[in-house]
C-alpha positions as CSV (number, residue, x, y, z in Angstrom):
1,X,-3.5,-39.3,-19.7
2,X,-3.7,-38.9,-15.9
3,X,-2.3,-35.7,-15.5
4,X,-4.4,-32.7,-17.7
5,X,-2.3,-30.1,-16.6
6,X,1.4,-28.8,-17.0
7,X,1.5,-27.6,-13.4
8,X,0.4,-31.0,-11.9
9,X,2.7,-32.8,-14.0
10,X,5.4,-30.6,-12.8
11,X,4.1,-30.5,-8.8
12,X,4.6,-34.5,-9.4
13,X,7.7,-34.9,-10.9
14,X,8.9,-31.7,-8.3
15,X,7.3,-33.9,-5.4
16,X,9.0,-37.3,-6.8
17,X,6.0,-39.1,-8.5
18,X,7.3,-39.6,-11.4
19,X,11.1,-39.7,-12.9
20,X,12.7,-37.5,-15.4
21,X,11.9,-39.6,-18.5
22,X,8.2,-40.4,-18.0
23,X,8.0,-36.3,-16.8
24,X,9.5,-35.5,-20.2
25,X,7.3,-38.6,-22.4
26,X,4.2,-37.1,-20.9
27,X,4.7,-33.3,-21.3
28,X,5.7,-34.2,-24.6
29,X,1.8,-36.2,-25.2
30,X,-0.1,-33.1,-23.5
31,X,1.5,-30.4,-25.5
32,X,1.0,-32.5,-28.2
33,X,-2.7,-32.5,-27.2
34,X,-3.1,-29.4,-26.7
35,X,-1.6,-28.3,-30.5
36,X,-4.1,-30.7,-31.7
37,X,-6.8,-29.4,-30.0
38,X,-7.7,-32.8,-27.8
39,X,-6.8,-31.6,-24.2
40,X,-9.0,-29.2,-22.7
41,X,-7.4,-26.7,-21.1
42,X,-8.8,-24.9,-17.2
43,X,-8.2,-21.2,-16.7
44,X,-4.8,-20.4,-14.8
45,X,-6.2,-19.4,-10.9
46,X,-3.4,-17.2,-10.5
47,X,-3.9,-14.5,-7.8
48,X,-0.9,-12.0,-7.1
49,X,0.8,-11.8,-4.3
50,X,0.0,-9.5,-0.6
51,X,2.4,-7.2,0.3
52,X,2.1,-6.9,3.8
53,X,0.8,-4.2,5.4
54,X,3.8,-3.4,7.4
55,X,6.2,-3.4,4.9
56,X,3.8,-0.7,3.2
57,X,4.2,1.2,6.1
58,X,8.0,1.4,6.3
59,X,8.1,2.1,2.9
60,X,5.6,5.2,3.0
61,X,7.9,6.0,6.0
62,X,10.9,6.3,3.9
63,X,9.4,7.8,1.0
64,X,8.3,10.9,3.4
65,X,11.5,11.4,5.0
66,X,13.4,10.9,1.5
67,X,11.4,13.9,0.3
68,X,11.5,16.1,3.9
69,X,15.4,16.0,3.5
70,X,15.4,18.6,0.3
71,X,13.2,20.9,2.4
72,X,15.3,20.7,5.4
73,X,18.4,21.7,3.2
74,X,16.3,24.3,1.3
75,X,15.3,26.1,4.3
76,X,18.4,25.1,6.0
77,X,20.6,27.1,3.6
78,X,18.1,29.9,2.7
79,X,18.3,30.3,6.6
80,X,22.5,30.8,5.9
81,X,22.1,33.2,3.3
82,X,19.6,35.4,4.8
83,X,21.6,35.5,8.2
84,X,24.9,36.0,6.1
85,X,23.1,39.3,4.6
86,X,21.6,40.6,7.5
87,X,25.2,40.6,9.5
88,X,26.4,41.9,6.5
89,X,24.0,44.9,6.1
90,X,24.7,45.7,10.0
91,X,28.3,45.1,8.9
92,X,28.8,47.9,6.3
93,X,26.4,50.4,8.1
C-alpha cells in the first residue's frame, strides 16, 4: 500500500486524489493491517493549539471586573446601611 497512514489517506481523498470507493477499499486493507499486526504504525505529532495572547488578556480583564462587581455592591450597600443608622441615631436624639 502507498498510503501508511489514516490521516494521509484521508488528506487525499479530502484534497481529491482519490474517490470514495478506492478511499473506502484502502482504509478497509490498512485497518486490516494494522489488526494483523503488518502496518507499522508512527506516533500521532499532535501539538495543541495557542491561545493567543490577547485573548488571554481580555479574558483576565473580564474575570477581574466580574469579581470587583460583588465588592462594589458590598461596600456599596454597607455604605447605605451605615448612613441609614447614623441619620437615624441623629434622628431620635
Amino acid at each position: 500500500m502507498g498510503n501508511k497512514s489514516l490521516s494521509q489517506l484521508t488528506k487525499d481523498y479530502a484534497a481529491g486524489k482519490i474517490n470514495q470507493r478506492d478511499y473506502r477499499e484502502k482504509r478497509a486493507k490498512l485497518i486490516q493491517e494494522i489488526f494483523a499486526g503488518n502496518a507499522t504504525l508512527e506516533k500521532n505529532k499532535y501539538s495543541p493549539p495557542r491561545a493567543s495572547r490577547k485573548r488571554l488578556k481580555n479574558k483576565k480583564k473580564l474575570i477581574n471586573l466580574q469579581n470587583k462587581r460583588p465588592l462594589f455592591i458590598a461596600i456599596g450597600v454597607l455604605s447605605a446601611i451605615t448612613i441609614i443608622l447614623i441619620l437615624s441615631i441623629f434622628t431620635l436624639r
